[in-house]
NUMI-710799 format. One record per residue: x, y, z of N, C-alpha, C in turn. Coordinates in steps of 0.02 Angstrom, whole numbers, plus 50000, padded with zeros to 5 digits. Each point is the difference from the previous one (the first is absolute). Example, Ala and Ser with C-alpha at 12.3 -4.5 7.8 and 13.67 -1.06 7.14 Angstrom:
2
506604971650390499555005950000500455006050000
499825005349964500425005950003499615005550037
***
This chain:
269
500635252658138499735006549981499254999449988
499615003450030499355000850003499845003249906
499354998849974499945004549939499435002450008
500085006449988499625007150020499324998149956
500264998549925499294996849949499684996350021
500264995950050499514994050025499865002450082
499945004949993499815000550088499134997650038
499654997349965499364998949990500204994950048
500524994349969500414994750051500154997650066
500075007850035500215001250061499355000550054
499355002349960499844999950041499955004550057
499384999550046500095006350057500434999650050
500464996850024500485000250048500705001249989
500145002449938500655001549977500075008050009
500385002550033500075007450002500285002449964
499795003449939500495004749941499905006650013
500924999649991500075009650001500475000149948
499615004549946499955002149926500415007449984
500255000049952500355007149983499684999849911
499845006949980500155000349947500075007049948
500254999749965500675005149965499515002749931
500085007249998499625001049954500275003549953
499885000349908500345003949985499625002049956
500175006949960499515000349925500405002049938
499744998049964500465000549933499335005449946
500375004149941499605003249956500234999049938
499675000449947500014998049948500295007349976
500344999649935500565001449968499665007149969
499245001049983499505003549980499805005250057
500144996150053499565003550082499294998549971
499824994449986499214996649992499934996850049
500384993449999499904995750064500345000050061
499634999350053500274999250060499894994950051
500554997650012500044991050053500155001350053
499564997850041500155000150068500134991550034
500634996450017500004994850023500324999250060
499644993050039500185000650076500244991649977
500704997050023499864994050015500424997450083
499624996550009499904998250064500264990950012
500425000050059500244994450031499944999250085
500324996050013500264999350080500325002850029
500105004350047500445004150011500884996149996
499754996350054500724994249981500164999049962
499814997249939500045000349939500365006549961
499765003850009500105003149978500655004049989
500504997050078500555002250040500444995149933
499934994150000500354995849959499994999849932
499345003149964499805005249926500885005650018
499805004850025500515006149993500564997749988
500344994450057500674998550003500234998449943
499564993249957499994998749931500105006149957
499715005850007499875005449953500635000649989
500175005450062500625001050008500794997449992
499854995950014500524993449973500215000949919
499255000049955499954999349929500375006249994
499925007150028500385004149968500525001850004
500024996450076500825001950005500614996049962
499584992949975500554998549950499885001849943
499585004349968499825002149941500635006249993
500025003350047500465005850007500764999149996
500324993250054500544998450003500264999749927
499524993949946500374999749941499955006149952
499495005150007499995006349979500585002450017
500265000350060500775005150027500434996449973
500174991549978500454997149981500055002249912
499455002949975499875002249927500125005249972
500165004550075500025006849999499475005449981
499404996250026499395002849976499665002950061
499515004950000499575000950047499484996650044
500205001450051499414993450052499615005749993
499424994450000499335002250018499795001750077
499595006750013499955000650073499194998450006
499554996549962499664997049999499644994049955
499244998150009499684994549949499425008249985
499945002349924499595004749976499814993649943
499114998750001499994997249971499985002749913
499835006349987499735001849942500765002549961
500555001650046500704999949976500114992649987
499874997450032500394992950002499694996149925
499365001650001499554998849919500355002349934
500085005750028500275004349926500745002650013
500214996850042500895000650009500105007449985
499795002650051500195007749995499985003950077
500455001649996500285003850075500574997050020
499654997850075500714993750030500164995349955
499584998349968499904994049936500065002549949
500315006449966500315002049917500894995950011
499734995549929500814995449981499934993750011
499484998150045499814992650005499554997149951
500424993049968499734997849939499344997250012
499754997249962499204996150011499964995650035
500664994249991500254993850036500135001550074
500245006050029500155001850066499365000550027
499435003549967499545003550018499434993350017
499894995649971499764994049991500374995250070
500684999250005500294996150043499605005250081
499905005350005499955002950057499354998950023
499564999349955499334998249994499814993950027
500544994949959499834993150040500354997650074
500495005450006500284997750068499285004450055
499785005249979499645002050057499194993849992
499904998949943499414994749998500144993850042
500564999950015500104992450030500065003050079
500145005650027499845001750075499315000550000
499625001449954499214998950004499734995149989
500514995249990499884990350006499794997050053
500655004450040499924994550075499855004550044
499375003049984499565005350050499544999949991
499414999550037499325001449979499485005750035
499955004349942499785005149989499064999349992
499905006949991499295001349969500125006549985
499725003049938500085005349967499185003749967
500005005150031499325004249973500225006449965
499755000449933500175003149959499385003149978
500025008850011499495002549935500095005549969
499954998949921500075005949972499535003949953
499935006750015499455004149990500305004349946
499475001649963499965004249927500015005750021
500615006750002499775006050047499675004249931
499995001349964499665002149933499254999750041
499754992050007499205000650023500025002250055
500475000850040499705001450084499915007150001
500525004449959499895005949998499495002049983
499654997849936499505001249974499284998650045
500144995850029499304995350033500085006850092
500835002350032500035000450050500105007949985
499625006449992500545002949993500475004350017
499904999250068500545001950069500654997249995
499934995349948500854997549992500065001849923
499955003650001499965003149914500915002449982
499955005150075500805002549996500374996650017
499884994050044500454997850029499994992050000
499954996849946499704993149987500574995750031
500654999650010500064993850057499845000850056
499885006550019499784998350095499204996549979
499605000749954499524997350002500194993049983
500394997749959500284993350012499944995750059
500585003350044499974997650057499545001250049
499575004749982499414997850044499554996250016
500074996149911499344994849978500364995750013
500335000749991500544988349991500134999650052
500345004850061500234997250088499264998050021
499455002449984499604997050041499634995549980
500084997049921499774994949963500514996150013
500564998550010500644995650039499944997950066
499795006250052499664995950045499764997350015
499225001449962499414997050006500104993849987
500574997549938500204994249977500204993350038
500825005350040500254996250042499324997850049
499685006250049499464996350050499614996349954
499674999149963499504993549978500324993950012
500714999949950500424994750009500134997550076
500075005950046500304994750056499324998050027
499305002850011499474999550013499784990749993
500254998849931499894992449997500394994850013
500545002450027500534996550026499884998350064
499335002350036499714996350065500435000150056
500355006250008500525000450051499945005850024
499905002450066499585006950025500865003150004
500484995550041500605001650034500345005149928
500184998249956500175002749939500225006950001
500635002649986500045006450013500335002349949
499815003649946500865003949956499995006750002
500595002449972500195008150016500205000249927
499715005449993500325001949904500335007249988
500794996849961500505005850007499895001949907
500205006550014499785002749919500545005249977
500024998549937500755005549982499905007950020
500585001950027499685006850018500195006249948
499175004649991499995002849954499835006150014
499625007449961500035005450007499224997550015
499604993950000499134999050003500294994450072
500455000050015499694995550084499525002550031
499745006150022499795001750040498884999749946
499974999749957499794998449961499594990350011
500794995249986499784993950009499744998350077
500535004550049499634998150062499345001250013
499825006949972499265002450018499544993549986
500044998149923499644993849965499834993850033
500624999150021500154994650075499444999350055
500085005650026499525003450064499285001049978
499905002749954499375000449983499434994049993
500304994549973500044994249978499854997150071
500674999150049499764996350047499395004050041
499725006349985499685003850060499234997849940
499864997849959499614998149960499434994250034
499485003750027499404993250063500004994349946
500045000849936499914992249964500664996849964
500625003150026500594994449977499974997050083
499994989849958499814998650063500634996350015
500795000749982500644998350026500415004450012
499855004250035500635006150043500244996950029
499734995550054500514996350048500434995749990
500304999249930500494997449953500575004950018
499875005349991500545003249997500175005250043
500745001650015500405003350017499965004449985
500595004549962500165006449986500054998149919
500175008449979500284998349935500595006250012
500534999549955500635003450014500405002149958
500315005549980500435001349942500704996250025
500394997549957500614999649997500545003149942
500644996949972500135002649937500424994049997
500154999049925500614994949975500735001950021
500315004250051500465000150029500024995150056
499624998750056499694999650045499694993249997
499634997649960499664995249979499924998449940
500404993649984500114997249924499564996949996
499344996750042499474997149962499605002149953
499935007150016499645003849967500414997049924
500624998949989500144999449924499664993949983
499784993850055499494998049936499505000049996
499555006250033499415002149995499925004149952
500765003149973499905004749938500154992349929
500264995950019499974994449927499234999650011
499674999250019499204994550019499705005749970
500155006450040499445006149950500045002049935
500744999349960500285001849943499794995549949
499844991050060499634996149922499445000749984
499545000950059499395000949997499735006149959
500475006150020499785004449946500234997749911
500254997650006500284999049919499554993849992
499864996450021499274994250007499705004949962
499535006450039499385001449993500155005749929
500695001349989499975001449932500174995549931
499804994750010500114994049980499174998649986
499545001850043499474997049991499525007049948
500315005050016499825005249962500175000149927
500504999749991500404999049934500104991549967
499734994350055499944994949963500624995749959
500545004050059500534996249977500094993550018
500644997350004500254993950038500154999350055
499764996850044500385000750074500755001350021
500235003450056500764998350003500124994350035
500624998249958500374995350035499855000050066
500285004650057500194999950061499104998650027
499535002149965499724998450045499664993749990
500034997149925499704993150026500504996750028
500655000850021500254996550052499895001350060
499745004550028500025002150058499134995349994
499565002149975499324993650003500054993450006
500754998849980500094992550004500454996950055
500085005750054500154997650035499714996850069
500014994250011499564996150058499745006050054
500715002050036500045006050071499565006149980
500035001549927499655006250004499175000549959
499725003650038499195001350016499745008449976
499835001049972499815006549943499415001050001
499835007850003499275000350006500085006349974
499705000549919500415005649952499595001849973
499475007850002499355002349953500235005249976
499665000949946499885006949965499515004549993
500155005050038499125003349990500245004249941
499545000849963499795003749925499675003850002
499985003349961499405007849977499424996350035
499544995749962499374996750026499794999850064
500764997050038499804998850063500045005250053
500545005749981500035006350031499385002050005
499595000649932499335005549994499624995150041
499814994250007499554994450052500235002250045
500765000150024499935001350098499815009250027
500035002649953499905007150005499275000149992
499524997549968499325001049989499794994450089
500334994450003499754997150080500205005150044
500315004049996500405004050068499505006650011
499815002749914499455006150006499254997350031
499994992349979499334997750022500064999250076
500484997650023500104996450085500335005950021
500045005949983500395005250032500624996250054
500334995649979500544994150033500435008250003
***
């Protein structure tokens, strides 16, 4: 198995074709909003799902042997606070499910770009998204995710390089795509030719997306962690400690909202 973190490795004669899954998670307030993409091998990625799937389908069997309700998905913020598909599941269940999906993110190697924005400042700083502050969400983070992913593959010294990025589909797709397009039609982003398309899907259809919604659900609870100065979670300094996986996790804040809004009035960007 090739590792995606170490692709610096490979070198220019290795041909990668890249997928990656995007999801966003919001904070409990509607303050914060995460937008995360993480990204593998496509191949890889075939042998990620099967694993997924696998995990739930025996999660369910002993659920039907309990006489309990299967789950018809992985929700990560139910699955946190055991409520929905997950009301009745003790802490110990909730914990065991956690580490069985951490260990399919063992023997995979990933890269994960994560960012989450203060919509309180963006409104304030933007104020065309005043009424409507997640489509302004996703306007700022799909194309600060891009920009991400292209830098990243940019130094990976491989022209051949290709990924396609699938994204949960929402009432703002048409929204993230614009961001997309704009972005690549941009004379100074200088990695369009990285990429493909970008594409709605849904968690019927495509279960990766469920662990693009764990990756966005920690990261947002990260960045209310760094606000409030709590303790880290569990899940995610395990997920940091894992060899396969590669994180690239910011927070923009009031501060930095009003900085990219005062560069944007100056550079009319």
């Amino acid at each position: 198995m090739r590792h995606v973190c170490n692709l610096l490795e490979l070198g220019v004669h290795a041909f990668l074709e890249l997928t990656g899954y995007i999801d966003e998670s919001l904070s409990g307030d509607q303050r914060l909003f995460t937008l995360s993409a993480i990204v593998a091998e496509r191949l890889d990625w075939r042998q990620f799902e099967v694993e997924w799937g696998n995990c739930f389908e025996k999660i369910n069997s002993q659920l039907k042997v309990d006489c309990r309700r299967p789950i018809s998905r992985y929700h990560a913020s139910d699955c946190s606070s055991r409520s929905g598909e997950f009301s009745g599941w003790t802490n110990a269940e909730q914990v065991n499910l956690t580490k069985q999906l951490l260990e399919i993110f063992q023997q995979h190697n990933t890269k994960t770009f994560s960012y989450t924005i203060d919509l309180d400042a963006l409104a304030r700083a933007f104020p065309q998204w005043k009424t409507d502050r997640p489509k302004g969400g996703y306007d700022f983070l799909t194309a600060f995710i891009v920009r991400e992913i292209g830098e990243w593959l940019g130094k990976l010294n491989n022209s051949d390089a290709k990924i396609k990025l699938i994204h949960d589909r929402c009432q703002y797709s048409q929204t993230i795509k614009d961001s997309f397009q704009d972005l690549l039609r941009h004379p100074n982003f200088e990695h369009k030719r990285f990429f493909e398309t970008i594409e709605p899907s849904s968690w019927e259809t495509c279960g990766l997306l469920q662990a693009a919604d764990l990756l966005a659900y920690e990261s947002m609870k990260e960045a209310e962690r760094k606000i409030s100065l709590r303790k880290r979670r569990k899940t995610l300094e395990l997920f940091l400690d894992l060899a396969s996986f590669g994180v690239v996790a910011k927070y923009i804040g009031p501060d930095e909202v009003v900085g990219i809004s005062n560069a944007i009035k100056r550079h009319k960007l």
